[in-house]
C-alpha positions as protocol buffer text, in pm:
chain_id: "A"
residue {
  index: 1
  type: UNK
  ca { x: 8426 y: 13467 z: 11969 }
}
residue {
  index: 2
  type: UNK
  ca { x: 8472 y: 13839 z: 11836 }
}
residue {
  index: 3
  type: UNK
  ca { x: 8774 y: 13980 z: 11632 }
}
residue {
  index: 4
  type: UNK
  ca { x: 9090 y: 13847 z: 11627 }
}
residue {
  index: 5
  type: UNK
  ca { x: 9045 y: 13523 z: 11831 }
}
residue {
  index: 6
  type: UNK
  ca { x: 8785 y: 13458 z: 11556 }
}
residue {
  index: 7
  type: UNK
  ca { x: 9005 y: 13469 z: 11287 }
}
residue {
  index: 8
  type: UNK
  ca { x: 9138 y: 13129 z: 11086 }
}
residue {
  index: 9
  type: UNK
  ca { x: 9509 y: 13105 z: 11019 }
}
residue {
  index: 10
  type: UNK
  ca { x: 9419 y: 13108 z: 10666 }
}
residue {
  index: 11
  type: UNK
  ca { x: 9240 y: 13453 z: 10729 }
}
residue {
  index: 12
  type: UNK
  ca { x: 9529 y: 13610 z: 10931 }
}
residue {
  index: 13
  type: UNK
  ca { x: 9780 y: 13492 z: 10661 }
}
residue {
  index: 14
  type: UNK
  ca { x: 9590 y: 13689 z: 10378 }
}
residue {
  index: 15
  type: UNK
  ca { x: 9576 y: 13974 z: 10590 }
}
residue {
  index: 16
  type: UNK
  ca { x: 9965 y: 13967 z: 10705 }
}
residue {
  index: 17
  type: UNK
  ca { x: 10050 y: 13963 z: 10328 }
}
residue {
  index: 18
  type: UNK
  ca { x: 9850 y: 14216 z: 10248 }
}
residue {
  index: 19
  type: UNK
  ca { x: 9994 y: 14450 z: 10542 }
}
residue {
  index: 20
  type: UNK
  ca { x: 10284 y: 14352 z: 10363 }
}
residue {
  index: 21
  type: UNK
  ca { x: 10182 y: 14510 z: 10002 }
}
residue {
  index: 22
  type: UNK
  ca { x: 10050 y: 14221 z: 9836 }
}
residue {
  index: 23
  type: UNK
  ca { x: 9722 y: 14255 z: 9638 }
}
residue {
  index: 24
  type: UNK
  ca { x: 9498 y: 13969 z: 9629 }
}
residue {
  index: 25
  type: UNK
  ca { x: 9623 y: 13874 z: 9222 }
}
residue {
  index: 26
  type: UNK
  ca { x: 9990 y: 13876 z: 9388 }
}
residue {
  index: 27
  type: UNK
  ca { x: 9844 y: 13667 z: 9698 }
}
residue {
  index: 28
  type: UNK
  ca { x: 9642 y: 13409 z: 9446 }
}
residue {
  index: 29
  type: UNK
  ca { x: 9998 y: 13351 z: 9285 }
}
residue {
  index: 30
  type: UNK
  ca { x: 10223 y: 13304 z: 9569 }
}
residue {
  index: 31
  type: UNK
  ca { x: 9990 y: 13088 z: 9778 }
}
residue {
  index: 32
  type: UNK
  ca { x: 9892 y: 12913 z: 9502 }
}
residue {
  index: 33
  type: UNK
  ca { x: 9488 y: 12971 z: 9525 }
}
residue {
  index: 34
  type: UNK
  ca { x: 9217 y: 13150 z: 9346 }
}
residue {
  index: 35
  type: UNK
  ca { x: 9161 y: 13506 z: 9376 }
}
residue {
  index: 36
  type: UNK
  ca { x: 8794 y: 13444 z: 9427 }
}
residue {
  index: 37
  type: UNK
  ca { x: 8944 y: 13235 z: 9741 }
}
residue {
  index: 38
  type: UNK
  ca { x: 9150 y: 13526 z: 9874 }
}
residue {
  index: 39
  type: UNK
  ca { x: 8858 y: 13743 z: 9841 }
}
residue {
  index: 40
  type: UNK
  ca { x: 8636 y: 13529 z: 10082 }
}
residue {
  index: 41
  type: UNK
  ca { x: 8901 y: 13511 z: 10320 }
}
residue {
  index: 42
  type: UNK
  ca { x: 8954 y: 13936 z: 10327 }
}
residue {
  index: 43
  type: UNK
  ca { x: 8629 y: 13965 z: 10364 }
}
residue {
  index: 44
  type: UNK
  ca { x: 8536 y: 13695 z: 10601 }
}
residue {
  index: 45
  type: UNK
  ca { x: 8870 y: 13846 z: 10824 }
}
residue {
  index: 46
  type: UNK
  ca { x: 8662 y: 14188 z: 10795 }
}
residue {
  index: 47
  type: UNK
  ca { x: 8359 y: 14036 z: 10910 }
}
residue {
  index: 48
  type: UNK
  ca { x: 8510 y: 13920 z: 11201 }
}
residue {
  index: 49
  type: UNK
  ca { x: 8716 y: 14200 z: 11309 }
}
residue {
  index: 50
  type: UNK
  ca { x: 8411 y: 14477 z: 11233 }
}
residue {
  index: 51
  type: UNK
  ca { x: 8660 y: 14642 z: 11020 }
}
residue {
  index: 52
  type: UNK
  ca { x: 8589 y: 14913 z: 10740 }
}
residue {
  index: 53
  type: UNK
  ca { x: 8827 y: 14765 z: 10463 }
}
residue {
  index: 54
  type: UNK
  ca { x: 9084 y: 14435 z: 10479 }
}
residue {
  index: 55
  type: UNK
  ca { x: 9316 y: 14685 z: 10476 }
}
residue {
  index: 56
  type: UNK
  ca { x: 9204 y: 14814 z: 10816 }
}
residue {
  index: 57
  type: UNK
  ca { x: 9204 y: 14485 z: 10918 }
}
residue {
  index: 58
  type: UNK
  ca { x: 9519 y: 14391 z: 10839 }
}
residue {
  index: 59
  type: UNK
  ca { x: 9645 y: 14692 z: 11002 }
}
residue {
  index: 60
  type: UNK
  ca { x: 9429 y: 14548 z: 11333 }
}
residue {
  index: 61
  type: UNK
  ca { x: 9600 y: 14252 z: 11327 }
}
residue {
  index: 62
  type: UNK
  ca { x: 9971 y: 14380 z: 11260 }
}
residue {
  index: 63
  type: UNK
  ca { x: 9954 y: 14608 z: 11596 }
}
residue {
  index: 64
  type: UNK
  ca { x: 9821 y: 14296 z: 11778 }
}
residue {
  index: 65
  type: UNK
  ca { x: 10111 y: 14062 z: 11621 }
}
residue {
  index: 66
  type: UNK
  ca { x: 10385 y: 14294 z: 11570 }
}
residue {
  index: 67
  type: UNK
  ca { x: 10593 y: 14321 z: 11253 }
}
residue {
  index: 68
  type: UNK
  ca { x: 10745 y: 14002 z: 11201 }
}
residue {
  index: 69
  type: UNK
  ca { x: 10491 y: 13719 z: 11188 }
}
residue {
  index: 70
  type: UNK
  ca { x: 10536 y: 13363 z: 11115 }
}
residue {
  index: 71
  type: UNK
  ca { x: 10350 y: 13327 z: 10768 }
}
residue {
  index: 72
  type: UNK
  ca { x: 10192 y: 12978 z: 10743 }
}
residue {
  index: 73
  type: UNK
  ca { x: 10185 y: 12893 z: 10402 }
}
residue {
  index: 74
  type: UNK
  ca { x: 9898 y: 12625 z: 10232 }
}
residue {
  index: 75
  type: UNK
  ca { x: 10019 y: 12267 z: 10186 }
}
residue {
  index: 76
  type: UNK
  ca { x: 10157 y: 12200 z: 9869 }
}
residue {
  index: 77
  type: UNK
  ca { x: 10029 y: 11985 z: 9623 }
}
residue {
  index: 78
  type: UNK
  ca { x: 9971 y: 11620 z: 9695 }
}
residue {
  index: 79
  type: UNK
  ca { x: 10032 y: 11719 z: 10087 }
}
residue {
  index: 80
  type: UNK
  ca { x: 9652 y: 11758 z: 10132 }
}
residue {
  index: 81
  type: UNK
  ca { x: 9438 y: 11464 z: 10231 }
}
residue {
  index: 82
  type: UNK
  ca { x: 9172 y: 11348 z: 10015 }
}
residue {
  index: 83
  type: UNK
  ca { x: 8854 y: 11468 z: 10050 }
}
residue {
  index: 84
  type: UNK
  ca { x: 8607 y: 11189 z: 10250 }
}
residue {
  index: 85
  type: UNK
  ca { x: 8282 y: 11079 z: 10071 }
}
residue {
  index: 86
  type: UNK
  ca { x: 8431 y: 10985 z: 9737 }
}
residue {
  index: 87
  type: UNK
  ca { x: 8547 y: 10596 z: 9626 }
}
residue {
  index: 88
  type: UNK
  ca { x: 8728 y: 10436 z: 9444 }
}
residue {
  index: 89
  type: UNK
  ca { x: 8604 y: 10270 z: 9115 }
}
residue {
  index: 90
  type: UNK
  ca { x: 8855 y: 9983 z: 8908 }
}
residue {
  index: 91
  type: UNK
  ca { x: 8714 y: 9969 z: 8546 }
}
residue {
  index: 92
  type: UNK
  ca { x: 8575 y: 9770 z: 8371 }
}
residue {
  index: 93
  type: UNK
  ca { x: 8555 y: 9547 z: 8658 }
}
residue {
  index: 94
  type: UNK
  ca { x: 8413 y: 9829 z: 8843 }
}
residue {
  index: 95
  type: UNK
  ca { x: 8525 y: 9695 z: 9209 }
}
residue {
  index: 96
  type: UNK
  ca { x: 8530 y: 9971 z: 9537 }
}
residue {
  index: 97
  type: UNK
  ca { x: 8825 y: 9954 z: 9702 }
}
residue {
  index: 98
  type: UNK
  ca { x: 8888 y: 10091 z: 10092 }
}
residue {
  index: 99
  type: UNK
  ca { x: 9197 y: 10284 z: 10167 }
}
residue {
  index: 100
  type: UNK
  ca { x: 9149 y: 10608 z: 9915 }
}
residue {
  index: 101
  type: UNK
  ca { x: 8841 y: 10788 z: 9980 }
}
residue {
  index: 102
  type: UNK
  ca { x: 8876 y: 10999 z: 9659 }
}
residue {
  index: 103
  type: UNK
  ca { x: 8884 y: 11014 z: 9306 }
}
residue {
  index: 104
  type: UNK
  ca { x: 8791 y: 10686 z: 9080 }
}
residue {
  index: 105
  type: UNK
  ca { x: 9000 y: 10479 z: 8880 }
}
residue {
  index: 106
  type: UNK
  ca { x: 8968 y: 10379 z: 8495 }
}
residue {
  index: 107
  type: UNK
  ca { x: 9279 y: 10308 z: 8228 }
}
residue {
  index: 108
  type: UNK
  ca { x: 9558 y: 10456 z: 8215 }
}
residue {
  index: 109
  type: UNK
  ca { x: 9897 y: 10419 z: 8053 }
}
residue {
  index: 110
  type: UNK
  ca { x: 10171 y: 10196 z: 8236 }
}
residue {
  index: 111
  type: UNK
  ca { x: 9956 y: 10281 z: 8574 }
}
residue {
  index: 112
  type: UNK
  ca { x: 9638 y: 10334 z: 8718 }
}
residue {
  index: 113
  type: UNK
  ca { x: 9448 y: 10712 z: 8662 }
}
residue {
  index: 114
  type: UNK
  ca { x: 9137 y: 10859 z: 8849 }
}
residue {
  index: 115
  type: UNK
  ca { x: 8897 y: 10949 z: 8621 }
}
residue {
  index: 116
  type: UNK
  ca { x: 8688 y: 11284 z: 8686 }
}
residue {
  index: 117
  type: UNK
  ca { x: 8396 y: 11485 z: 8571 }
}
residue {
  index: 118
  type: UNK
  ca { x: 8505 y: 11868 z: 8483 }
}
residue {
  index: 119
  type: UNK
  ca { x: 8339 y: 12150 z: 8304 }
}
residue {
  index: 120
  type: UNK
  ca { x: 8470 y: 12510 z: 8207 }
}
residue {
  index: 121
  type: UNK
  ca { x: 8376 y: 12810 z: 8423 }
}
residue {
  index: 122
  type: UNK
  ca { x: 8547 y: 13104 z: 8552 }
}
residue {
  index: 123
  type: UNK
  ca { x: 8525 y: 13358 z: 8877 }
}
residue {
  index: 124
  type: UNK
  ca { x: 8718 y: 13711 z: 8932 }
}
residue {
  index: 125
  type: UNK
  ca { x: 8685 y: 13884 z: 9220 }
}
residue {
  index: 126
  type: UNK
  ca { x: 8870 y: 14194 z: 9381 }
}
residue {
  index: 127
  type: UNK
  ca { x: 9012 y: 14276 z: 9710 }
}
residue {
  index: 128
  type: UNK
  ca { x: 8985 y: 14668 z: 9809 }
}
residue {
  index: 129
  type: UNK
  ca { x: 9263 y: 14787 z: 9662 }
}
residue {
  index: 130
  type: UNK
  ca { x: 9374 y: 14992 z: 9353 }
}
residue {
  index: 131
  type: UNK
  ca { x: 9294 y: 14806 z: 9040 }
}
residue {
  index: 132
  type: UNK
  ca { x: 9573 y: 14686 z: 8810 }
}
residue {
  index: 133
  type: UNK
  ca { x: 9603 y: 14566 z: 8471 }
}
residue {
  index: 134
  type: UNK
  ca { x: 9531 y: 14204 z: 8455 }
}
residue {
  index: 135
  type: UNK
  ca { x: 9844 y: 14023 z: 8393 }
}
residue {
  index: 136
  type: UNK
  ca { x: 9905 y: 13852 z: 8009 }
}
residue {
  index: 137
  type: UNK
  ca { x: 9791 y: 13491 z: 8035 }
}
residue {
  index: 138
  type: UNK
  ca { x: 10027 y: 13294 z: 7790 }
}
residue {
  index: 139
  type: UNK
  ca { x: 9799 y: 13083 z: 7574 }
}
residue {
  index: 140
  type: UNK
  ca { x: 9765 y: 12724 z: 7598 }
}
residue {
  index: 141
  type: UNK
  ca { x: 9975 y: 12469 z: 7474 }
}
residue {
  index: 142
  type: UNK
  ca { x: 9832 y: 12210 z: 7195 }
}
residue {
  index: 143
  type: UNK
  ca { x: 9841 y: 11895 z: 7520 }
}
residue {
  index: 144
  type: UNK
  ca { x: 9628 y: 12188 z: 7762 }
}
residue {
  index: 145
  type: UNK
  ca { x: 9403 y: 12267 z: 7408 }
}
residue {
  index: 146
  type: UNK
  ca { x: 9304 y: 11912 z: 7398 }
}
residue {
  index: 147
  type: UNK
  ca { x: 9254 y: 11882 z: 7792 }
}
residue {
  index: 148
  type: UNK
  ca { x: 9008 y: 12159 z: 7728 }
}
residue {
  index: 149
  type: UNK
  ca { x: 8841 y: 12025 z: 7480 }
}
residue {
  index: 150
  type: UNK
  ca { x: 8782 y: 11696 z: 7650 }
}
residue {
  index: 151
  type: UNK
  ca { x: 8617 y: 11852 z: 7962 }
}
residue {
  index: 152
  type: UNK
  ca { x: 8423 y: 12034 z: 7749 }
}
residue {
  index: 153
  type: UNK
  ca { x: 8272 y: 11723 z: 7573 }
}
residue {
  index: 154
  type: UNK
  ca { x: 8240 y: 11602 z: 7955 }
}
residue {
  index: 155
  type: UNK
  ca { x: 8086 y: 11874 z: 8083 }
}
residue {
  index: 156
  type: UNK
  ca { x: 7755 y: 11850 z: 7813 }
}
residue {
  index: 157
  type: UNK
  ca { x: 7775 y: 11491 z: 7934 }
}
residue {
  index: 158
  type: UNK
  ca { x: 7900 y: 11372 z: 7586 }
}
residue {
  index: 159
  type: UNK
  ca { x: 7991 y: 11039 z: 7726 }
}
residue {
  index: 160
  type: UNK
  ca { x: 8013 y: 10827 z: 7352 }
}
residue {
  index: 161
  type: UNK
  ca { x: 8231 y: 11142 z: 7198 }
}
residue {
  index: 162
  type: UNK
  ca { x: 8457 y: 11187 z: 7521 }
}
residue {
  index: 163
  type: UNK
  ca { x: 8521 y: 10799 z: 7536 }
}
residue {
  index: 164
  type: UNK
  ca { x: 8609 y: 10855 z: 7171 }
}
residue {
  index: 165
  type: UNK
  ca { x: 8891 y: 11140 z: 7254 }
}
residue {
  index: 166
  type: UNK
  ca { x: 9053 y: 10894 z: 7461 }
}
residue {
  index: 167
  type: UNK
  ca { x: 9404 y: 10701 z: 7399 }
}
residue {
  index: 168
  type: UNK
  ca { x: 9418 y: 10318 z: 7306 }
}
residue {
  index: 169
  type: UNK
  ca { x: 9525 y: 10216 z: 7623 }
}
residue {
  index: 170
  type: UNK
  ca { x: 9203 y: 10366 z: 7828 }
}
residue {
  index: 171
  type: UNK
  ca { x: 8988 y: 10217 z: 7555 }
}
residue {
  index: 172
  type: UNK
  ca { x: 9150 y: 9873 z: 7596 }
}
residue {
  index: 173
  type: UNK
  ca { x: 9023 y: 9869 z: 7968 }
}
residue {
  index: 174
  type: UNK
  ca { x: 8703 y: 10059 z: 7902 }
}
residue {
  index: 175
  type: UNK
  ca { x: 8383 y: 10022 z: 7723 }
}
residue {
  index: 176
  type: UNK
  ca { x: 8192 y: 10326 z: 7587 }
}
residue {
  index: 177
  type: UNK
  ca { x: 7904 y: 10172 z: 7794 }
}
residue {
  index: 178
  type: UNK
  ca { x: 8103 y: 10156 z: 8118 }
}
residue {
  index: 179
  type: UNK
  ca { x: 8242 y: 10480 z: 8045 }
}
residue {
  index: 180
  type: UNK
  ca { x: 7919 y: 10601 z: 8022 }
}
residue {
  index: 181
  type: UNK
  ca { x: 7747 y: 10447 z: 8380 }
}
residue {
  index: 182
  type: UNK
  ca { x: 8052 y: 10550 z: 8580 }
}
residue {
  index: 183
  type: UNK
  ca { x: 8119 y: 10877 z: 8468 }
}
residue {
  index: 184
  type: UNK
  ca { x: 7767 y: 10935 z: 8548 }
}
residue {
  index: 185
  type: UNK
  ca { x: 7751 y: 10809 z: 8899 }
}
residue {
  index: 186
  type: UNK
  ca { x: 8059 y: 11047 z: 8947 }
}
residue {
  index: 187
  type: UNK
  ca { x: 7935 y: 11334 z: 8820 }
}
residue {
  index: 188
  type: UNK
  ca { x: 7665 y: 11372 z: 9082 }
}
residue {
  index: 189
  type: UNK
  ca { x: 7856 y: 11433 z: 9415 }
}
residue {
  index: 190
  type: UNK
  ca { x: 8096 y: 11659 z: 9264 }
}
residue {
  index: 191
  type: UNK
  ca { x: 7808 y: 11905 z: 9169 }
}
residue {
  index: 192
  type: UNK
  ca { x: 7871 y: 12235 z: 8917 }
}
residue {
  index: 193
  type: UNK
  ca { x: 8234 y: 12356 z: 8853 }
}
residue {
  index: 194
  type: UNK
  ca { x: 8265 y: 12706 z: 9019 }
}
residue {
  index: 195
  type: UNK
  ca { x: 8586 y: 12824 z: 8850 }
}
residue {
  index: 196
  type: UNK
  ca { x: 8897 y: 12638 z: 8730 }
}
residue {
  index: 197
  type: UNK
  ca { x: 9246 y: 12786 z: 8714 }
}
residue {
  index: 198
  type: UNK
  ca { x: 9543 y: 12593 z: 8507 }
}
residue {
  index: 199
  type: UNK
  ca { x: 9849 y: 12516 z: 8761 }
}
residue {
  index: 200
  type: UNK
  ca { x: 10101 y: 12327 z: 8533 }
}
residue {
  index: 201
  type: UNK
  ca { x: 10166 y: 12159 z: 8233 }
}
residue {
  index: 202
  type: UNK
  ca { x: 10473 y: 11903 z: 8241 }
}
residue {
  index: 203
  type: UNK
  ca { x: 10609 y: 11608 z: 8059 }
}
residue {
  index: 204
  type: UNK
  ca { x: 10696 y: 11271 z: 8190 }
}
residue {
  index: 205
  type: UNK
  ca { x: 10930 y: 11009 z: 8041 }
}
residue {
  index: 206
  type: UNK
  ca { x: 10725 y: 10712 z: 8028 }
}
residue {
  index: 207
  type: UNK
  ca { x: 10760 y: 10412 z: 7776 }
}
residue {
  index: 208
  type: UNK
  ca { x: 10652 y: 10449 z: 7453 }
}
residue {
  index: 209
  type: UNK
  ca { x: 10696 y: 10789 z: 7380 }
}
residue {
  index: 210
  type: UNK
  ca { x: 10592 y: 10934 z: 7773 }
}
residue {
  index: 211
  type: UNK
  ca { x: 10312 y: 11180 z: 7825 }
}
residue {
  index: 212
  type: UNK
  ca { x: 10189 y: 11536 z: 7895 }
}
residue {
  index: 213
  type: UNK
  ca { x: 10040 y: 11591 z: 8315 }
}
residue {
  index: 214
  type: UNK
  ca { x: 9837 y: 11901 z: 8328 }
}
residue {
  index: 215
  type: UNK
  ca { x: 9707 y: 12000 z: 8668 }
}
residue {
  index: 216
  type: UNK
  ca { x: 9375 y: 12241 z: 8722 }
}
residue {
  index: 217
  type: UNK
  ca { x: 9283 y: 12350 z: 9069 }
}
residue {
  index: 218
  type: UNK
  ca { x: 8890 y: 12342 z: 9020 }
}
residue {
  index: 219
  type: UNK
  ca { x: 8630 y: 12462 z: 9263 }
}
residue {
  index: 220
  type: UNK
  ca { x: 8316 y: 12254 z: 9260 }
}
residue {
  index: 221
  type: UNK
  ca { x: 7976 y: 12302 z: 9388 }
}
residue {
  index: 222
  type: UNK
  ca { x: 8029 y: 12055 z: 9736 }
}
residue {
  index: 223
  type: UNK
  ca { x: 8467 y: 11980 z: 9715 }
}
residue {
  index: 224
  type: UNK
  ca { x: 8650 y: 12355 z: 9695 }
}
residue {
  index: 225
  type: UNK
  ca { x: 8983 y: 12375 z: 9525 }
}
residue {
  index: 226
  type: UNK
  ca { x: 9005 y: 12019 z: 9423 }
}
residue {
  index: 227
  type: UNK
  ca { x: 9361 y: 11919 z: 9224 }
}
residue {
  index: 228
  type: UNK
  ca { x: 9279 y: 11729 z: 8919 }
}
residue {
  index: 229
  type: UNK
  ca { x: 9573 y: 11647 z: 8735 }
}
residue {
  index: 230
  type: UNK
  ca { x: 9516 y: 11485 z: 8364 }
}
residue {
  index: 231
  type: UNK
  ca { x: 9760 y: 11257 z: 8203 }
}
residue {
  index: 232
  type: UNK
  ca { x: 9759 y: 11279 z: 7800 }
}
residue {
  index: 233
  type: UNK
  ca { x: 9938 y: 11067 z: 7550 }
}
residue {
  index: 234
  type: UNK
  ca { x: 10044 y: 11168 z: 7171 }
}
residue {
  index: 235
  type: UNK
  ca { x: 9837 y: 10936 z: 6923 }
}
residue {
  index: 236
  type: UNK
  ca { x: 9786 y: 10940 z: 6577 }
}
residue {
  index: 237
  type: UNK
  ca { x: 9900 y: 11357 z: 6546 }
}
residue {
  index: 238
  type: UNK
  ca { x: 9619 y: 11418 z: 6816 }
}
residue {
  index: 239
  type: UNK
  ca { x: 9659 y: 11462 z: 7208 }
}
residue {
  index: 240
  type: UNK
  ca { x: 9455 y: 11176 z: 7392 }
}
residue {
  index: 241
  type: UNK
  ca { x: 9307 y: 11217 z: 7764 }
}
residue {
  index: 242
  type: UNK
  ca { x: 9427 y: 10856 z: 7892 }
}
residue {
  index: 243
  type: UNK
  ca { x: 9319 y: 10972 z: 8267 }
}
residue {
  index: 244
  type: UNK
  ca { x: 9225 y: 11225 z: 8557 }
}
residue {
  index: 245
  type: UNK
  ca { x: 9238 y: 11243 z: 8911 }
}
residue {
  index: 246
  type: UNK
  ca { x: 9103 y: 11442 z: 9142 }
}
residue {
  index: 247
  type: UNK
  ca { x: 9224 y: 11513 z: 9484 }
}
């Protein structure tokens, strides 16, 4: 299958927005991805349609379509299936349960959390178009800070000193030792973090005092632009990880 008929619906609707004027920054935003993702798509949908720039392609595709295509936009968050080949873990009793094929469960406050191995990386990448000045990136908030921090300690496989960063009512559930074996056994299938991009930061009224949800889209090694939301709680003047999951 050759040009157009090869093309994805993801690939045609990166090339109908740019046609349209966006650059791939302005795409990454309003679809909600990574600009290393638009990228791949451009230059797959050049690939494909023997084209000398994704401009040219997008101009291919526009005379095909005509000027007023339906744009198909990605689902939004929490309308995407989980991922298969992940299970879920109950700790410390440590039971697999059928039904939810990702993520892993261990403390949490008031309700159940996924827990998840994360580590800090980065990826730019540029579609062929005129540079611009990278926007201002506001800086993070003292609940994201701590987030941060945490995956750090997780990523150098830190297990005693992450367990310690975490709120009262994860270590009521959760031995450092059981912390320790599962996190491990997660770790594995996931493979390396690729890049990570911050979505949102919000707070939820929950009893005592409620707590911060920050949400990374992360691209690992073998499960692309995962959505790992963690759930913090205020403790002591610090900002305590309590849970993660991963979808």
């Amino acid at each position: 299958m050759t040009g157009i008929q090869a093309l994805t619906e993801k690939e045609k609707e990166s090339l109908r927005l740019l046609v349209d004027g966006h650059d791939a920054k302005s795409m990454a935003r309003h679809l909600g991805l990574s600009v290393h993702t638009i990228n791949e798509r451009l230059r797959d949908a050049r690939r494909k349609m023997s084209a000398s720039s994704s401009r040219d392609a997008a101009r291919q595709l526009r005379a095909i379509e005509g000027p007023h295509p339906e744009i198909l936009r990605d689902k939004a968050l929490g309308e995407a299936a989980a991922a298969p080949g992940m299970e879920e873990m109950t700790a410390p009793a440590e039971t697999r349960r059928m039904g939810r094929p990702s993520g892993w469960i261990a403390g949490g406050l008031f309700m159940s959390f996924s827990l998840a191995l994360l580590a800090f990386a980065s990826m730019s990448g540029s579609a062929d178009t005129p540079a611009a000045a990278p926007p201002t990136v506001p800086a993070d908030s003292a609940a994201v800070a701590a987030a941060r921090d945490w995956l750090a300690l997780v990523d150098k496989g830190d297990w005693n000193a992450s367990w310690e960063a975490t709120g009262q009512s994860f270590k009521a559930l959760n031995t450092a030792q059981t912390w320790s074996r599962v996190a491990q056994q997660v770790q594995g299938p996931l493979g390396a973090v690729k890049s990570r991009v911050l979505v949102s930061e919000e707070t939820v009224p929950a009893p005592p005092y409620g707590y911060q949800m920050i949400k990374f889209r992360t691209d690992y090694a073998n499960k692309a632009e995962a959505i790992e939301t963690l759930s913090l709680v205020r403790e002591g003047g610090s900002w305590r990880v309590v849970g993660v999951t991963v979808e």
